[in-house]
C-alpha positions as CSV (number, residue, x, y, z in Angstrom):
1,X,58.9,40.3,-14.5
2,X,56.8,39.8,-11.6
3,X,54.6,43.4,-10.9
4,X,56.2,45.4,-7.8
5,X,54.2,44.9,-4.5
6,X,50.9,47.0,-4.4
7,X,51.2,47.5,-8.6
8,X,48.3,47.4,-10.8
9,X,47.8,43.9,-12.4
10,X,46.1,42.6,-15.0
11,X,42.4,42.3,-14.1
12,X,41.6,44.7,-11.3
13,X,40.0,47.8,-11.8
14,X,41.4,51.4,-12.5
15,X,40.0,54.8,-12.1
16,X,41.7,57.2,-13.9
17,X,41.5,60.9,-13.2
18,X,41.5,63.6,-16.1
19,X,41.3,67.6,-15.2
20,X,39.3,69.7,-17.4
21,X,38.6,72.9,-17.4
22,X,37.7,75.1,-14.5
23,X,40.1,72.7,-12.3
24,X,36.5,70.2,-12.9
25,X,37.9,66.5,-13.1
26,X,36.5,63.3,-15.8
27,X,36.8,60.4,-14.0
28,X,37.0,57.5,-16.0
29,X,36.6,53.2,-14.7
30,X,38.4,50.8,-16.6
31,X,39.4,46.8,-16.0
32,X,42.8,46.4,-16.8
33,X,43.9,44.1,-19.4
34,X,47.1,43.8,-21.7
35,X,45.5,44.4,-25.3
36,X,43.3,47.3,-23.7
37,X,43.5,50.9,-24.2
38,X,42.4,53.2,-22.2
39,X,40.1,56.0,-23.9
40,X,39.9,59.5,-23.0
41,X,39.3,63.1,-24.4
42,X,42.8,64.1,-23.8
43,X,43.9,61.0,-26.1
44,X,44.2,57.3,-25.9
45,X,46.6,54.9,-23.0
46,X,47.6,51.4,-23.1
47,X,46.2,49.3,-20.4
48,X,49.8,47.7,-20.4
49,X,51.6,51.2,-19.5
50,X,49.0,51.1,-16.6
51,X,50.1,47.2,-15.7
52,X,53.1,47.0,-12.9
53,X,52.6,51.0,-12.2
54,X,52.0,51.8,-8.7
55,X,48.7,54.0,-8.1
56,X,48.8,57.9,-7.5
57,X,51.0,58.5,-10.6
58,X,50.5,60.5,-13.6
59,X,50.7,58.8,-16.8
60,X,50.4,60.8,-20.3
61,X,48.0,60.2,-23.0
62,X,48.8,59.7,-26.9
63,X,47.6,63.3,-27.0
64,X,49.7,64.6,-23.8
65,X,47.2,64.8,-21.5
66,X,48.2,64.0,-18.5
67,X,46.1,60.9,-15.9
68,X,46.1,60.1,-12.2
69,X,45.9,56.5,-12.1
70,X,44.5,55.2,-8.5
71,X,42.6,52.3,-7.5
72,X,38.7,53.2,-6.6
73,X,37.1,53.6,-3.6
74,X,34.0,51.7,-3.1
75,X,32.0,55.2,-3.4
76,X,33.4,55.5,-6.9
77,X,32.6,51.8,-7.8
78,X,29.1,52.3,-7.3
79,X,28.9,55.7,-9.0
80,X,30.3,55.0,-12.3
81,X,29.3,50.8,-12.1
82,X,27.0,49.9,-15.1
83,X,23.4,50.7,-13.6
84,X,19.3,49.4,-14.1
85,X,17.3,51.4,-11.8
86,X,18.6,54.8,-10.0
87,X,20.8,53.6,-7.1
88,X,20.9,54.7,-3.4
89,X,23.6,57.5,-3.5
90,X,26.6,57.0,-1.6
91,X,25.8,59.1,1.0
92,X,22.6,58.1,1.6
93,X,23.9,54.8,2.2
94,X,26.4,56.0,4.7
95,X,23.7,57.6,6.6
96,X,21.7,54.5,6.8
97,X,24.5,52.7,8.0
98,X,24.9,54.9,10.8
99,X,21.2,54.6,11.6
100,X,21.2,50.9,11.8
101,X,24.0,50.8,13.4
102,X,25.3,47.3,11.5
103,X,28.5,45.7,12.7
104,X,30.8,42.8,11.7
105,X,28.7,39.6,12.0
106,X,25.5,40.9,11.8
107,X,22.3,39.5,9.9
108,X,20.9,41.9,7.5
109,X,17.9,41.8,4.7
110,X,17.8,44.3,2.0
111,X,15.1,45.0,-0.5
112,X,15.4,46.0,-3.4
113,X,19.1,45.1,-4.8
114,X,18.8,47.5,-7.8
115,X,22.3,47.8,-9.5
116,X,23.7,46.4,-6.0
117,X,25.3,49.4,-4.1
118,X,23.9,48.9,-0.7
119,X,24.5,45.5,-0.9
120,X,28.2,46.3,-1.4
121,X,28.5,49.0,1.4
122,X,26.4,46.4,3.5
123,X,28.8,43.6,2.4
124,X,31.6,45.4,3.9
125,X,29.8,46.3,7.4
126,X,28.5,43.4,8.5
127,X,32.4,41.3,7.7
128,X,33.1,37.7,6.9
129,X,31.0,36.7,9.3
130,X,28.0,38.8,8.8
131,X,25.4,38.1,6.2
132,X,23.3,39.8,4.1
133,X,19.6,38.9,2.4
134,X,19.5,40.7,-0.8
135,X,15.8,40.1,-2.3
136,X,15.0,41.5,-5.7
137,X,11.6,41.1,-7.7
138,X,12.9,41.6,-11.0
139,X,15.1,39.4,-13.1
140,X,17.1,41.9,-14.8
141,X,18.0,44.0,-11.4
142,X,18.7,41.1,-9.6
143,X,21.5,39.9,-12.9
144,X,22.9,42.9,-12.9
145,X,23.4,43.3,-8.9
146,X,25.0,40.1,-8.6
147,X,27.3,40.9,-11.6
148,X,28.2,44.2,-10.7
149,X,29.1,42.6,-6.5
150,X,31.3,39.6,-8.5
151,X,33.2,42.3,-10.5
152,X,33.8,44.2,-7.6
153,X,34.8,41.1,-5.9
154,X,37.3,39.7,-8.2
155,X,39.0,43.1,-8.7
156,X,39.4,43.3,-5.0
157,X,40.9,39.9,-4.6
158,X,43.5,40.9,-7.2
159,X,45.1,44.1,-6.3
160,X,44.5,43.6,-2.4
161,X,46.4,41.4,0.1
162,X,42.9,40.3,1.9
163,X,39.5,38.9,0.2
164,X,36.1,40.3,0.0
165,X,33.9,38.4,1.9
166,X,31.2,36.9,-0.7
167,X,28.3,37.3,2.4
168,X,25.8,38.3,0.2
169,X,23.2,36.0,-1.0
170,X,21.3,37.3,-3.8
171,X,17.3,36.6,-3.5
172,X,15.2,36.7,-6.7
173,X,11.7,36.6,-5.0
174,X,9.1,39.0,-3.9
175,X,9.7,40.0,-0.3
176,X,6.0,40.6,0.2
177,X,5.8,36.4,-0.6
178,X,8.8,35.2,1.7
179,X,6.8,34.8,4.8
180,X,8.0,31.2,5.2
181,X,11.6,32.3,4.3
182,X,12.1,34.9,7.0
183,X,10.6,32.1,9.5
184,X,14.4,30.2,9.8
185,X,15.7,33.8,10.1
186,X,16.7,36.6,12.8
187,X,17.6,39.7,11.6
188,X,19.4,42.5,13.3
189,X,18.8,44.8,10.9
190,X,16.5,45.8,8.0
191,X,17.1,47.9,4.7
192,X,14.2,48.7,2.4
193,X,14.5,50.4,-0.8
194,X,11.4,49.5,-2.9
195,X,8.6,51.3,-3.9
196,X,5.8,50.4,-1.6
197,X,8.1,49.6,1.6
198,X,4.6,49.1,3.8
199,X,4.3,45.5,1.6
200,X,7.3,44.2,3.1
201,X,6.9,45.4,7.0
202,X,4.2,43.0,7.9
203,X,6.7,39.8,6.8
204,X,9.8,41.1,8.0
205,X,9.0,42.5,11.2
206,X,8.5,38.7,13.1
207,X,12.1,38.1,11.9
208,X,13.7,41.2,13.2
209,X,15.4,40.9,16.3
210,X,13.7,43.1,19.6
211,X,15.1,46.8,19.2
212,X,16.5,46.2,16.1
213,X,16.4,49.2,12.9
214,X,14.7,48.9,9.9
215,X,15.8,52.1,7.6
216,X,13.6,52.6,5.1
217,X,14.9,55.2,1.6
218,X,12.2,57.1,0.3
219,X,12.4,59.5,-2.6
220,X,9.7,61.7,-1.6
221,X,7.6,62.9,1.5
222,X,4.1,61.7,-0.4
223,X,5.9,57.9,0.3
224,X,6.9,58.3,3.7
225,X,3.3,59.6,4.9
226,X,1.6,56.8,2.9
227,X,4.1,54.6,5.0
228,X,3.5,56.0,8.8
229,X,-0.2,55.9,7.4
230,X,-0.4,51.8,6.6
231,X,1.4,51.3,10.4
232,X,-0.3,52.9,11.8
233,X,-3.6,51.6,10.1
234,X,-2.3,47.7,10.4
235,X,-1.0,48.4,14.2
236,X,2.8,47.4,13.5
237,X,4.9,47.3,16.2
238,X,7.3,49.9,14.6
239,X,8.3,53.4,16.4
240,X,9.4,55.9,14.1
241,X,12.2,57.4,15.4
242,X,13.6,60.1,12.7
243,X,12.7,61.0,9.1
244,X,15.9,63.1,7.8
245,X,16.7,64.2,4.4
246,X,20.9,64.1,3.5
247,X,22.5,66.8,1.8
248,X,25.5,66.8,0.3
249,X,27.5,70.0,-0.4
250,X,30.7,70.0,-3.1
251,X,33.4,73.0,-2.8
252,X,35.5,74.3,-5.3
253,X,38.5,76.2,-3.7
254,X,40.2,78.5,-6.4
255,X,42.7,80.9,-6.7
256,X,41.7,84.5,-6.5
């Protein structure tokens, strides 16, 4: 029988939720297929009891435990997608967004793609139309970005009544070598997240379109002063208009 509309099928991913202790939950990613099982420390499931099941229900283990079986968000992709290098966190990402201030259509470059979270969250912003530069110096970051967008892709396509927009065009190249590349493009936006972010200014900036953002993610404050220190030094025409650090705060509301 045909699954019921907005069921699991076979392909598309899963997350499913297991409480532990101190009301702490496991969350656990799987790609549904029919001789799958599901594993988990309250017991083993069937990826078929999970096929034609409508998301937000609980579903019991082998050992009784019981799972909430939902789709992921695109947040929970990223955190628990296979990684390489350390990704940009979720909400950093969001904050960047917000600072760039990227809508459907637009022209963005990215550097580094890493495991290929920003380039997902910047998939999504710039729409159908938009477009996105993802350029990547090494070989095994740039595989595994590409693979993780394509599985995130596919799964979307299957369990959702719209596509993903397949916008982003995966670069494996050197940014600090793509003068002649950025020549045939304007940009509305740039995203650096590389360790020496000063190496890519001097190419990218010709391309980016008058007033437009370039946000760049640091991990420490040692990198952003050696950063304002080489524009200044080579005269870029780049204001810096805010250096902020994002915190993020989890609760745990419990009964007295």
């Amino acid at each position: 029988a045909a699954p019921r509309p907005g069921a699991f099928r076979v392909g598309e991913l899963a997350l499913a939720e297991v409480w532990k202790k101190r009301y702490s939950t496991l969350k656990v990613l799987c790609r549904l297929a029919v001789e799958a099982v599901l594993s988990s420390p309250g017991g083993v499931l069937p990826h078929r009891d999970i096929i034609g099941q409508l998301p937000g229900q609980m579903l019991r283990t082998s050992g009784g435990t019981r799972l909430l079986l939902r789709r992921p968000s695109l947040e929970e992709y990223v955190l628990l997608m296979p990684r390489g290098p350390t990704i940009a966190y979720p909400k950093d990402i969001t904050a960047m967004l917000m600072m760039t201030d990227i809508h459907p259509g637009d022209t963005v470059l990215e550097t580094g793609s890493g495991s290929g979270a920003m380039s997902l969250f910047l998939s999504r912003a710039v729409g159908p139309k938009g477009r996105v530069l993802s350029y990547e110096i090494r070989d095994d970051h740039h595989s595994l970005a590409k693979k993780n967008y394509r599985h995130w892709r596919s799964a979307w396509e299957i369990g959702h009544m719209d596509e993903w927009p397949d916008n982003v065009e995966f670069i494996l190249k050197d940014i600090s070598t793509a003068a002649a590349d950025m020549k045939s493009v304007t940009l509305d936006a740039v995203v650096l997240d590389m360790l020496n972010p000063q190496c890519a200014l001097p190419v990218v900036h010709p391309s980016l379109k008058q007033g437009g953002v370039c946000a760049v993610y640091l991990a420490n404050i040692t990198q952003v002063i050696d950063l304002l220190d080489r524009i200044r030094s080579c005269k870029l025409p780049f204001l810096c208009e805010k250096i902020i650090e994002v915190t993020h705060r989890s609760w745990s509301v419990l009964p007295a």
